[in-house]
N, C-alpha and C positions, 0 to 999 in steps of 0.2 A: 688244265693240270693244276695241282694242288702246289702250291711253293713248299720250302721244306721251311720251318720257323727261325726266326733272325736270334741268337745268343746272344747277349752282351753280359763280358763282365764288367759287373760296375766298381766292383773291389775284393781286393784280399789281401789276407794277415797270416800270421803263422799259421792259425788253426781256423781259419775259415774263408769259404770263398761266397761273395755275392752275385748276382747276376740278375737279368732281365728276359720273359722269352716274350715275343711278337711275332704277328703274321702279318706282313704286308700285300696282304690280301683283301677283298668284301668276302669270304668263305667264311660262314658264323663258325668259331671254334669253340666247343666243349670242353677244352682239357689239352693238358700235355702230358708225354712220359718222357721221366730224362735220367737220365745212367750217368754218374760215375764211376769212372775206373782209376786205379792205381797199383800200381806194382808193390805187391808186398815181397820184401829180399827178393831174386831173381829165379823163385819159383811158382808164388801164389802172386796171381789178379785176383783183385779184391772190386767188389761193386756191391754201389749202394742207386735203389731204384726210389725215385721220387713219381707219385702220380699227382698230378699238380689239376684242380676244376676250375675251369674260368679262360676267359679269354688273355686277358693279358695279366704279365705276374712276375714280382720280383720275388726272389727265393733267396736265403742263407744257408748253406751248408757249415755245420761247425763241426766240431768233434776231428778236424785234420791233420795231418802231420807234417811241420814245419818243413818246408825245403823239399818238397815229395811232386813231382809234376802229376797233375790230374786231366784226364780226359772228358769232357760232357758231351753226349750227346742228347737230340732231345726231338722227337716227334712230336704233331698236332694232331690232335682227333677231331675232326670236323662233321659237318650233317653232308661231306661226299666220298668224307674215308679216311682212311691215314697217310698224312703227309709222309715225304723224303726226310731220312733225318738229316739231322743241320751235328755238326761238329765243332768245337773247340776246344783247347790245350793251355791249361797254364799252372806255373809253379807257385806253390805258397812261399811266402818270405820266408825269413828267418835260417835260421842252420838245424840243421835235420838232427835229431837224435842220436846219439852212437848205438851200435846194436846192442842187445843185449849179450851175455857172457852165459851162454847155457849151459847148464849141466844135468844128466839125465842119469839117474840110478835106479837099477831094479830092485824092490823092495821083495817082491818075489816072483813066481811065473803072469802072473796077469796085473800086478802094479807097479809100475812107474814112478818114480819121485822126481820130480821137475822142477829146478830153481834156476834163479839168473838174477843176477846184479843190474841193476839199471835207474832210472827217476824213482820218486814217490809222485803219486795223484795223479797215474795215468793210465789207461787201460791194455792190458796185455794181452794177445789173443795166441795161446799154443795150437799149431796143428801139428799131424802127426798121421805115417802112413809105412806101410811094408815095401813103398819103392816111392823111386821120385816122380815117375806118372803118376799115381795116386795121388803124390804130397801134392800134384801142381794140378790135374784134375778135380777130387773132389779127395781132400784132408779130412780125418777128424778132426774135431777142432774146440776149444772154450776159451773161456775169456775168464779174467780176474784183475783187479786190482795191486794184490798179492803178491810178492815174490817167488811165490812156490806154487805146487800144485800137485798133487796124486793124480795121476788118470789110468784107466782099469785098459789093460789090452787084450788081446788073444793071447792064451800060451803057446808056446813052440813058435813063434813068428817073430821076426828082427824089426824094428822100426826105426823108420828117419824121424828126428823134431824139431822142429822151429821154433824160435819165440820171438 
């Protein structure tokens, strides 16, 4: 049987977590795939897929939001198959953000006008959908910088939006 691979975090900060993946195994391993996830507001899971080549391997993920618990999980690809995945759970330092203050105006039947008050030099990701399975399945969705944003919809159709 193949073990599933050992996690370690070796550190984390507001906006990034490090870690280690191993197999305490002799199974020559090729590769890992490893997943994080994290709850965006209390409708969208967000995940970001790392494929990692090489046997053993310390990784950084940065780009994260302070005070936000994140989940990794992470498989081996070896020359017998693919391992069990291995799990772990941990929060970034720091104090988390306040939400953003969204306001959404229709400019006319298919555009949107989307602003919200919040930091500078950080990245915003709006989604947006005609029900809340949508919003929490699969959102439209963009990213900016910006405080504001146009985005083009269907006419005749109501939508929920995040930011």
């Amino acid at each position: 049987a193949i073990p599933p691979p050992v996690i370690h975090i070796e550190s984390f900060s507001e906006d990034s977590i490090s870690f280690s993946l191993k197999m305490t195994t002799n199974i020559k391993v090729s590769g890992y795939v490893v997943n994080i996830y994290w709850t965006f507001d209390t409708h969208r899971q967000e995940k970001r897929t790392l494929i990692i080549e090489g046997e053993k391997s310390i990784q950084k993920v940065a780009n994260l939001t302070a005070h936000t618990p994140y989940e990794i999980s992470a498989w081996a690809k070896t020359e017998l198959g693919d391992s069990p995945l291995s799990f772990v759970h941990v929060v970034t330092s720091g104090t988390r953000p306040a939400s953003p203050s969204l306001k959404a105006k229709a400019i006319n039947q298919t555009a949107v006008e989307c602003s919200w008050t919040g930091p500078r030099n950080v990245v915003y990701g709006i989604f947006y959908a005609t029900s809340f399975l949508e919003l929490y399945r699969s959102p439209h969705n963009t990213t900016t910088t910006s405080h504001n944003v146009t985005v083009i919809v269907q006419r005749d159709e109501q939508y929920l939006f995040l930011v």
